[in-house]
C-alpha positions as CSV (number, residue, x, y, z in Angstrom):
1,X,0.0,0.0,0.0
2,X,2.5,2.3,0.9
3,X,4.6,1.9,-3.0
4,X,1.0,2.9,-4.2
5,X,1.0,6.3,-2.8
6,X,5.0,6.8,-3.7
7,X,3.6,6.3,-7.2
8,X,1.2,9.1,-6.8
9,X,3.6,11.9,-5.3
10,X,5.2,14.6,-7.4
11,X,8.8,15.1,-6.3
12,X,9.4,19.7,-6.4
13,X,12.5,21.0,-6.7
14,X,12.3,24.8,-6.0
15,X,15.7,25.9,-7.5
16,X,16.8,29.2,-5.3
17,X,16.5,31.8,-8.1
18,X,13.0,30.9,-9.1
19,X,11.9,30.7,-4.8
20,X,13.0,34.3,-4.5
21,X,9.7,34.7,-6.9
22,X,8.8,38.1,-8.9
23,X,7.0,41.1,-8.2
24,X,4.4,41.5,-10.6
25,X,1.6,44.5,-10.2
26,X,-0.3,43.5,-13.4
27,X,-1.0,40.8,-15.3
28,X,-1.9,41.1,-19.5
29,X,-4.2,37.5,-20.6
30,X,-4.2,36.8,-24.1
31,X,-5.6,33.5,-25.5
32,X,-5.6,31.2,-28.8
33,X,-7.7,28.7,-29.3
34,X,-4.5,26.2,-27.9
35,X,-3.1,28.1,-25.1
36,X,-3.7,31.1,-22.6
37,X,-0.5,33.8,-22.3
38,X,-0.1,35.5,-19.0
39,X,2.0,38.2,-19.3
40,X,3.1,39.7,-15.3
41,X,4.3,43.2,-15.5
42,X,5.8,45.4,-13.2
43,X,4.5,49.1,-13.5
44,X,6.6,51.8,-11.5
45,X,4.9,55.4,-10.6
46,X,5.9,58.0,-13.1
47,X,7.4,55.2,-15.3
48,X,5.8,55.4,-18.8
49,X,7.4,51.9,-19.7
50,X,6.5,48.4,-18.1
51,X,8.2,45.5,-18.1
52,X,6.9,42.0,-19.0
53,X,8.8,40.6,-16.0
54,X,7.5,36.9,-16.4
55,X,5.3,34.8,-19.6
56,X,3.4,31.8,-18.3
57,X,1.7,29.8,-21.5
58,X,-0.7,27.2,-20.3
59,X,-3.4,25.2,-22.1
60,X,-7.0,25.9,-22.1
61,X,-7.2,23.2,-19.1
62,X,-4.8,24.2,-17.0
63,X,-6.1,28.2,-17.6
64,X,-9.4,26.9,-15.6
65,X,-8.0,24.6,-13.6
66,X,-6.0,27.3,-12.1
67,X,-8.9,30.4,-11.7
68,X,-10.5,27.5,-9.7
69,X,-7.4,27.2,-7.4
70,X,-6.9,30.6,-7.2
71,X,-10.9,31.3,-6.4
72,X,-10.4,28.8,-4.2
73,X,-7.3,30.5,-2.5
74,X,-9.1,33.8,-2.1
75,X,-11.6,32.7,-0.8
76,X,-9.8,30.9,2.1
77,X,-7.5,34.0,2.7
78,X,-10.9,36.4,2.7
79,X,-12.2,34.0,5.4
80,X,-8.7,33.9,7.8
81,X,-7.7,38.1,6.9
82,X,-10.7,39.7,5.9
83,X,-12.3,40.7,2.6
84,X,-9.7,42.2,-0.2
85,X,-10.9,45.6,-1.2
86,X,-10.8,46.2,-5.0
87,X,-9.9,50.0,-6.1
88,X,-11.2,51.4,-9.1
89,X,-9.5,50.3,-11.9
90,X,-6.0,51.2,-12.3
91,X,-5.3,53.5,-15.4
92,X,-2.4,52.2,-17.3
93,X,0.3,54.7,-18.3
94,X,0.4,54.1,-21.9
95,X,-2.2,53.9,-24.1
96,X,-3.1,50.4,-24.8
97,X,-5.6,47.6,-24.1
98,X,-5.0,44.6,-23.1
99,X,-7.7,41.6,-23.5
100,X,-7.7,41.2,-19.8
101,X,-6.2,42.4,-16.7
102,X,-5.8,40.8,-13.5
């Protein structure tokens, strides 16, 4: 019984550069009919430029599997911190549109 659940684990290595993370303030979706690209970007005050800091291409799938988790995840830090208060909607510095924002 216990090789049966070995088989099932996923063995993470979390190598030091990418567990340091990036900041990201904004995040640009685009989508094909394969795959979901998630742009994060890191806008500075009285910066005209941002910077695509990190591109995450996912399939369709994996795109809702994780708005589930990350509903999910909300919703569990709402309940232990408190509800997360949404401003108005941040005006970007240049002028463009994205698809979607997060």
């Amino acid at each position: 019984m216990a090789e049966d659940q070995n088989k099932n684990q996923l063995n993470i290595e979390l190598p030091e550069e990418v567990a340091e993370g990036v900041f990201s303030n904004l995040a640009i979706i685009g989508h094909s009919q394969s795959e979901f690209v998630v742009d994060f970007l890191r806008i500075v005050p009285n910066v005209p430029k941002a910077k695509v800091k990190s591109r995450i291409i996912i399939t369709p799938q994996h795109a809702k599997r994780l708005m589930k988790a990350l509903a999910d995840n909300i919703n569990k830090y709402e309940n232990q911190f408190g509800k997360i208060d949404e401003p108005n909607p941040m005006p970007f510095p240049m002028n463009f549109t994205p698809t979607a924002q997060a």
